[in-house]
Each structure stands twice: as structure tokens, then as C-alpha cells.
VOGU-3710 file (C-alpha; in Angstrom, 3 decimals, decimal comma):
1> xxxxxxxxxx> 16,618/7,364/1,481  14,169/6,408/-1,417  12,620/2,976/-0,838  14,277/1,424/-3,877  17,196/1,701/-1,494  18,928/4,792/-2,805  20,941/6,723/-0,700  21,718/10,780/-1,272  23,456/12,105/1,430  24,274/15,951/1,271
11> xxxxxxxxxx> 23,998/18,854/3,363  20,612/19,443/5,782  18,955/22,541/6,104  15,498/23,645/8,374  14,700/21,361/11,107  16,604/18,269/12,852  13,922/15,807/12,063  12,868/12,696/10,079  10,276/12,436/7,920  8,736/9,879/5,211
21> xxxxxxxxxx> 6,338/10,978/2,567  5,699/10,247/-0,866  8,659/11,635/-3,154  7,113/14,020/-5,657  8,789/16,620/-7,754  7,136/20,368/-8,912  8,493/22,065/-12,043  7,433/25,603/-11,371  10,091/28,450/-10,460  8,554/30,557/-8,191
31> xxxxxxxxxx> 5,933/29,978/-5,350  8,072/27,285/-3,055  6,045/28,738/0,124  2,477/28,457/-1,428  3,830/25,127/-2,682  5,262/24,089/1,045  1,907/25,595/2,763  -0,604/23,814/0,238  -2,277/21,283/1,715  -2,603/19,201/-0,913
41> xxxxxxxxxx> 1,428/18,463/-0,440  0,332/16,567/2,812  2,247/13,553/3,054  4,555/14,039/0,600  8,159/15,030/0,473  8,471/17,710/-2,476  11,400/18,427/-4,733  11,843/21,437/-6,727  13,257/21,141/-10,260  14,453/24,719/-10,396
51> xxxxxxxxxx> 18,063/25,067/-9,347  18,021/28,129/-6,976  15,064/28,308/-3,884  14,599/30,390/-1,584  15,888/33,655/-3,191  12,941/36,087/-2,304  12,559/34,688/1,215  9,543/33,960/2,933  6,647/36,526/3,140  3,694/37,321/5,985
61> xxxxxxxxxx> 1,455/37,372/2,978  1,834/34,195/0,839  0,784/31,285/2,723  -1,972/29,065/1,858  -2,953/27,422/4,735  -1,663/28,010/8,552  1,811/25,648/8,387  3,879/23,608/6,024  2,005/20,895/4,687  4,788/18,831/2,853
71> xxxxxxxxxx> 6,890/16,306/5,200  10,084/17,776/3,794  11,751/19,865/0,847  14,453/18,923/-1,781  16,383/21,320/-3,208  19,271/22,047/-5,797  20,710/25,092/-3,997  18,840/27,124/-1,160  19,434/30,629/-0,518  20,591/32,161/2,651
81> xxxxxxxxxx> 20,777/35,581/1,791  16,886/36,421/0,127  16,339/39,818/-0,854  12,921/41,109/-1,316  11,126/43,956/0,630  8,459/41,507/1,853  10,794/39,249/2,946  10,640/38,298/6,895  12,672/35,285/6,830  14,725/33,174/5,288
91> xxxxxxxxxx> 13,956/29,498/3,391  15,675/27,726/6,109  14,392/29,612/9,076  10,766/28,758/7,892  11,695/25,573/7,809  13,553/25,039/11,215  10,756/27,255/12,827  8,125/24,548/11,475  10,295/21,439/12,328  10,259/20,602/8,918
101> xxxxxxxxxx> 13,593/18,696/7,719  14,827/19,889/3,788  18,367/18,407/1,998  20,300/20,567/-0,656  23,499/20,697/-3,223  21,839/16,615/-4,438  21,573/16,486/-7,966  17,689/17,330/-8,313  17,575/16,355/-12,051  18,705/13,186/-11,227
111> xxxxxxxxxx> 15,555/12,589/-8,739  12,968/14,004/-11,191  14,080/11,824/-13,587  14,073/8,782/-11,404  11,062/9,717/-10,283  9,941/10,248/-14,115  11,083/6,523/-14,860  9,680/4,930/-12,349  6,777/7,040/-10,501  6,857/8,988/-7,400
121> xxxxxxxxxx> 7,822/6,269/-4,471  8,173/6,226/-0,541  10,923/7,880/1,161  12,227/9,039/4,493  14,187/12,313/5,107  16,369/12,844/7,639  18,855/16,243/8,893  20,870/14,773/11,793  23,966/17,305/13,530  26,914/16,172/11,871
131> xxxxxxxxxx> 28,385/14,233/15,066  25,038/11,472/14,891  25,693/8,247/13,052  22,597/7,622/10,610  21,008/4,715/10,742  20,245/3,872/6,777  18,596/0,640/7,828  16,095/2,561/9,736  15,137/4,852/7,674  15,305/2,287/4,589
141> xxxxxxxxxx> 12,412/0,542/7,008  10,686/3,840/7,559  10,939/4,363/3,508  8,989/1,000/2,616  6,556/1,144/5,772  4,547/4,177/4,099  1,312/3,273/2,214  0,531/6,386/0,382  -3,153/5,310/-0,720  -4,247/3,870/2,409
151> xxxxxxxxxx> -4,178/7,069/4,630  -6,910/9,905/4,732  -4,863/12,567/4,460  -8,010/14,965/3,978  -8,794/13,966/7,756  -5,753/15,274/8,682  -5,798/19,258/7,170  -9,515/19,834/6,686  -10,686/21,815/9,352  -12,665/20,618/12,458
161> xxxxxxxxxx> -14,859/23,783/12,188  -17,364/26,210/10,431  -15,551/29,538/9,307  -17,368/31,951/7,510  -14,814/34,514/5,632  -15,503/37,879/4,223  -19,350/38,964/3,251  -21,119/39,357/0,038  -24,063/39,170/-1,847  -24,167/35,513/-2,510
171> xxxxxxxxxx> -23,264/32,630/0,207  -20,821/30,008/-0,759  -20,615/26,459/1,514  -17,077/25,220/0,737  -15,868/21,782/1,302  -12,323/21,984/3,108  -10,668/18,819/1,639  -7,586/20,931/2,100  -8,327/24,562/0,677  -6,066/26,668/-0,531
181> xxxxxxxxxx> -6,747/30,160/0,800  -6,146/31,865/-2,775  -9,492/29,642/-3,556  -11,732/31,687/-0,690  -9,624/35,305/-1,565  -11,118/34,662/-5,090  -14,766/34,109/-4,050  -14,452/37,026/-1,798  -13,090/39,406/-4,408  -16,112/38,633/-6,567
191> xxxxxxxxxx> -18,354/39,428/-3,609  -19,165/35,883/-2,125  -19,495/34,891/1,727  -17,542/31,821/1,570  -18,754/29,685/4,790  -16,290/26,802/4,769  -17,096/23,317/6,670  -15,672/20,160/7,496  -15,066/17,978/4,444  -17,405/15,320/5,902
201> xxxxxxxxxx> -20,034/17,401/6,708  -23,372/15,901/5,745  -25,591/17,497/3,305  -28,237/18,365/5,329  -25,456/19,997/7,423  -24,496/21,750/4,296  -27,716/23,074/3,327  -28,346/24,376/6,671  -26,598/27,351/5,603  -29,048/28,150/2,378
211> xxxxxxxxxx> -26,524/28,422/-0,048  -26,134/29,854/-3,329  -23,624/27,644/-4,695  -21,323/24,643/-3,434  -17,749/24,747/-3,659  -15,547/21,342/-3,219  -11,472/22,175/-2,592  -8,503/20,307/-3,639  -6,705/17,984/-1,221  -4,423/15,436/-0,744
221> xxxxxxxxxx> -4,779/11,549/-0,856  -6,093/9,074/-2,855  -10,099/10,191/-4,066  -10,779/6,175/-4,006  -11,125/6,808/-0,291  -13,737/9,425/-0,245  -16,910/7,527/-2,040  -18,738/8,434/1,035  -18,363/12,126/0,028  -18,946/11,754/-3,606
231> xxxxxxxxxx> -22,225/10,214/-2,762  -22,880/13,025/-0,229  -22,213/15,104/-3,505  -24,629/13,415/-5,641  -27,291/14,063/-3,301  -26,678/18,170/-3,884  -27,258/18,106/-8,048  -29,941/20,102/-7,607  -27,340/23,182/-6,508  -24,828/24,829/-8,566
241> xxxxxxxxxx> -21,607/22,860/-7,610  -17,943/23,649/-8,597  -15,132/21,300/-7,669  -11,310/21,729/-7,790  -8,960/19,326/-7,983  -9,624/16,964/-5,747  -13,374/18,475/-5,923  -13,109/17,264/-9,936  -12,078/13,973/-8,582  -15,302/13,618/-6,330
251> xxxxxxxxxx> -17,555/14,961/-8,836  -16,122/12,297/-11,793  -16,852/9,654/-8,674  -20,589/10,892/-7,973  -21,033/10,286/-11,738  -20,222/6,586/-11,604  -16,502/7,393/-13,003  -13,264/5,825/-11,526  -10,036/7,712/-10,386  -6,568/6,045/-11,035
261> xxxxxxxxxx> -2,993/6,834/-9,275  -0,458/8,682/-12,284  3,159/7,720/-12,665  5,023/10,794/-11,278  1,732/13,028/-11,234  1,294/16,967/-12,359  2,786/19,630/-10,190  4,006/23,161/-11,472  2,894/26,637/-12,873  2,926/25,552/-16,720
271> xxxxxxxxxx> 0,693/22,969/-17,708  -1,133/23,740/-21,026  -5,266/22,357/-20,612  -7,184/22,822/-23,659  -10,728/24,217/-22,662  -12,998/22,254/-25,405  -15,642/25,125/-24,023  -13,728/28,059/-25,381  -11,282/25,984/-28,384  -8,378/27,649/-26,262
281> xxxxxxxxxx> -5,463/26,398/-24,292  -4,773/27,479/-20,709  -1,591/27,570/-18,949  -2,263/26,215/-15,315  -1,257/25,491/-12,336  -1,837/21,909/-10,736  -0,892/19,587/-8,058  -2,009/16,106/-8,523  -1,101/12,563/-8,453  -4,555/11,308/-9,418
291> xxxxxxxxxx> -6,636/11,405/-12,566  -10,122/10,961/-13,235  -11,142/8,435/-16,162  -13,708/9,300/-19,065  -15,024/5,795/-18,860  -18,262/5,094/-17,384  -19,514/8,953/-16,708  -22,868/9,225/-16,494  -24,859/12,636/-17,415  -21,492/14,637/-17,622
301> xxxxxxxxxx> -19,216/15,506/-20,547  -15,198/16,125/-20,388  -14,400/20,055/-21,141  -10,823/20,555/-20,289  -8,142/17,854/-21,465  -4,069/17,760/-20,901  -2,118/18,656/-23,840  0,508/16,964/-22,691  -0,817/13,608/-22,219  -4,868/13,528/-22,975
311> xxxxxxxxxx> -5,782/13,407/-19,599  -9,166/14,461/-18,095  -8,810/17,748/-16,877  -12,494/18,919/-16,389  -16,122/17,570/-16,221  -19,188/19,496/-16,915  -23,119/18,125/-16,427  -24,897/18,367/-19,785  -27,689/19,923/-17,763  -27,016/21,055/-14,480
321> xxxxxxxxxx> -25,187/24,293/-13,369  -22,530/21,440/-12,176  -18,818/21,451/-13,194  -15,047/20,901/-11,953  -11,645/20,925/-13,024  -8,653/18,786/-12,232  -5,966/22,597/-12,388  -5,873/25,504/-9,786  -7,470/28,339/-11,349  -6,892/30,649/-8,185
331> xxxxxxxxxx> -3,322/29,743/-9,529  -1,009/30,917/-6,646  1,400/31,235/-7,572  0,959/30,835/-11,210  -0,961/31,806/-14,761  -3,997/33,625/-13,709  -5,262/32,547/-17,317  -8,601/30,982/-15,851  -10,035/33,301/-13,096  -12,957/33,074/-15,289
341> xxxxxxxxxx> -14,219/29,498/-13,575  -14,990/32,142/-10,570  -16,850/34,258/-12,393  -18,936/31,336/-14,651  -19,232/29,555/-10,812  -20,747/33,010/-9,461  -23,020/33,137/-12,820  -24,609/29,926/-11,927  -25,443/30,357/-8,214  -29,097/30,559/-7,694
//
């Protein structure tokens, strides 16, 4: 039930459950359980544009945080017979084991391109047994009461904790605004302790731990209600800093920029950025439904740009080892055409 008032009713799979989220749509064709697990999804109910999910199953390996994040999955067709040697179960086992709710056999091109026309909108998802009369008023009700901008979703997935992963040379604090895992397995690779804290830790809390560079993760929500963290962020330009995503987001804030909601957002394993550092275009992958604006940063210039629409896509300092972009460069799944942001981050640490 969208909040327009449209109605697709088809058959459930995963959990009995109901769920409202912001309705969102991804156009890559692989990686539906890093998608599902990122937390960056929190809140929202995702739909897949490619036809057939679930094919390869669901591995021990490919998760990018602890659980699903997303409120509930839309799909074309789901598959209930995966085959893949790393498979340990299938699409709708995850999801029934995680209470998540998911809908299938709807017309997906016909969402995406509602959702293309109008933006991404409130919407409530429910998988009832077949004998239980649904209530559309209800969850029409549930649909509009969901105020996607006013909730701190980062509150809800960062973690409560320190957790210092693997060991290396140089010492990384990273800002869990809702981390994707491939982020830390890339630090580690290139031989970086990655310590990761609370995304409101303070920054004497974050110096505490002497570090080498400053890392700040993607996320869900709306960045207009985390000024108190971009201003935390300003206070550490004296470090090497490197923000992603949502970390871009902050770092355009803590230069006096502004942040503004997109129509239907960017989420999928093909965007092309062009990187106005190198003159070369990037394929990336990104999950975002915010955008930072050029107008009124201070001290930074714009290095990465959409080629699809002309958004911002990355900020650099004109002095300071300081720089973020708006993509996933850990890309998981996805293009692994800019694992060289790690390396230029580990470059700059001090």
C-alpha cells in the first residue's frame, strides 16, 4: 500500500509481518543480501528492478552488517531453488528467519517508474496467511503516518560501542553512521587498525585513540539532522579525514554547504562519476537519497560529479589532506573501479 493510495496485492514471501518504510528502488543485478544487510537501507522498503532475485541464495560470507536493514523487499520473481556452492539458504528463508515481510510476481517496472515520476514515497508492507482479511485502511494510515526526514535513523544502526578490527601499521577511528563492513575489510587489507566508535562520539573522545586518519561511514537518514556531527567534524581539519556517503554529506555540511532530499535517489552497481582529479569516469556503486549542493562551500572544491545528472559526487579541501565522496568505493557488490580512495586515504594519514 503506497501512500498515494495504491494498492498491489500479490503473493508474500519471508516473514508474516507489516512494515512501512520509504519506497525506494535499486537497479543493480546482483548483491540483494549486501543490499538487504546495508544499513544505509534502514527505514526503507527496497525494490529490485532486476526480474529474477534470489538465484544464488544467501551466503555466510556476504553480509554487511549483523541483520537486514531494509523494512521489506519487492521483487519481480524470487527464487526458491538457488544454486551456488556458498549457498546456505534460500531468499525467503533469510527473510522469514529475520521477520522481515517481502511481496513478489507485482509488476516491478511499474513501481520504479512510479517511483521515477513522482519520487520515492511512504508505504506499508504487509504478508498476512491467506485466511486474514487485510485491513487496507490501516495500512493506508500506517503508509501516510511515516515522516522519512524526521527520524534519526543513524541512532538506530550505529553501534553503542568501541570495536577495534584487525591490526596494522596505521590506526583508523571510524565513525559508524551505519558502516558497511566491506568499508573496514578494505582498511584492513591495506594494513590499517580500524577502531570504530559511536557516530556521536565527541572529538576529544575520538582523538583519545591517537589516530592516523578519520574515517566517516555512510548511513541512512536525512544529513540535515546531523549538524551536531558536522560541527564535531570541523573541529578535526587538522587530521586527514575521508568521508563516504553519508560521511561526504557531513563533510559538504562542516563546510557551510546545504544537503537537499533527490526525487527517487541513486541506488545500484552502475552509476558513471566523472573524477575531475584523474579526467576519468568511474562506474560506482551508491545508495543515496540525498545530495550535497556546490553552493556556499567554503575552502573545498567538487572532484567527482554524476554523469547522469551533474550532481555533486565528491568534495576535496584545497589544502588539507580532507576529502569524501557521495559513491561506495568498497563497492560490494559492485565495480571495484575506485579502491584507489583507500589507498590515496592511507597516503594521507599522518
Amino acid at each position: 500500500m503506497l501512500s498515494d493510495g495504491s494498492v498491489f496485492q500479490f503473493p508474500g514471501f519471508g516473514a508474516y509481518s507489516t512494515r512501512i518504510g520509504e519506497l525506494v528502488f535499486n537497479t543493480s543485478m546482483t548483491g540483494y543480501q549486501e543490499a538487504l544487510t546495508d544499513p544505509s537501507y534502514a527505514g526503507q522498503i527496497l525494490t529490485f528492478t532486476y526480474p529474477l532475485v534470489g538465484n544464488y541464495g544467501i551466503s555466510k560470507d556476504d553480509f554487511e552488517s549483523s541483520k537486514i536493514q531494509a523494512e521489506g523487499f519487492v521483487v519481480r520473481e524470487v527464487c526458491d531453488a538457488p544454486v551456488h556452492s556458498n549457498s546456505v539458504r534460500t531468499l525467503d528463508r533469510f527473510l522469514e528467519d529475520e521477520g522481515v515481510p517481502g511481496i513478489s510476481q507485482l509488476d516491478t517496472r511499474a513501481i520504479v517508474r512510479k517511483i521515477r515520476n513522482v519520487g520515492v514515497m511512504p508505504a506499508a508492507l504487509q504478508v498476512a496467511e491467506k485466511e486474514k482479511e487485510i485491513d487496507t485502511d490501516a495500512l493506508l494510515a500506517k503508509a501516510k503516518s511515516l515522516d522519512y526526514s524526521k527520524i534519526n535513523f543513524v541512532e538506530r544502526v550505529s553501534r553503542k560501542e568501541p570495536e577495534t578490527i584487525g591490526s596494522g601499521s596505521k590506526t583508523c577511528v571510524l565513525l559508524d553512521c551505519g558502516v558497511k563492513m566491506g568499508i573496514v575489510r578494505e582498511l584492513n587489507k591495506r594494513g590499517i587498525e580500524v577502531v570504530i566508535l559511536p557516530y556521536n562520539s565527541t572529538p576529544e573522545e575520538i582523538l583519545s585513540y591517537s589516530p592516523d586518519g578519520i574515517l566517516y561511514s555512510n548511513g541512512p537518514g536525512d544529513p540535515a539532522l546531523m549538524q551536531k556531527e558536522a560541527q564535531g567534524m570541523k573541529e578535526l581539519f587538522d587530521y586527514p579525514i575521508f568521508g563516504i556517503c553519508l560521511g561526504c554529506q557531513l563533510m559538504g555540511q562542516a563546510a557551510g554547504g546545504k544537503t537537499y532530499k533527490l526525487k527517487f535517489g541513486h541506488r545500484g552497481a552502475n552509476h558513471p562519476v566523472l573524477d575531475r582529479n584523474l579526467d576519468k569516469v568511474v562506474i560506482t556503486t551508491q545508495n543515496h537519497g540525498f545530495a550535497l549542493s556546490e553552493e556556499g562551500l567554503s575552502g573545498f572544491r567538487v572532484t567527482h560529479v554524476n554523469c547522469n545528472d551533474g550532481t555533486v559526487e565528491g568534495i576535496e579541501h584545497e589544502e588539507l589532506p580532507i576529502f569524501s565522496v557521495q559513491y561506495h568505493p568498497e563497492a560490494n557488490p559492485g565495480p571495484q573501479d575506485s579502491g584507489y580512495l583507500f589507498d590515496k586515504f592511507k597516503k594521507m594519514m599522518k
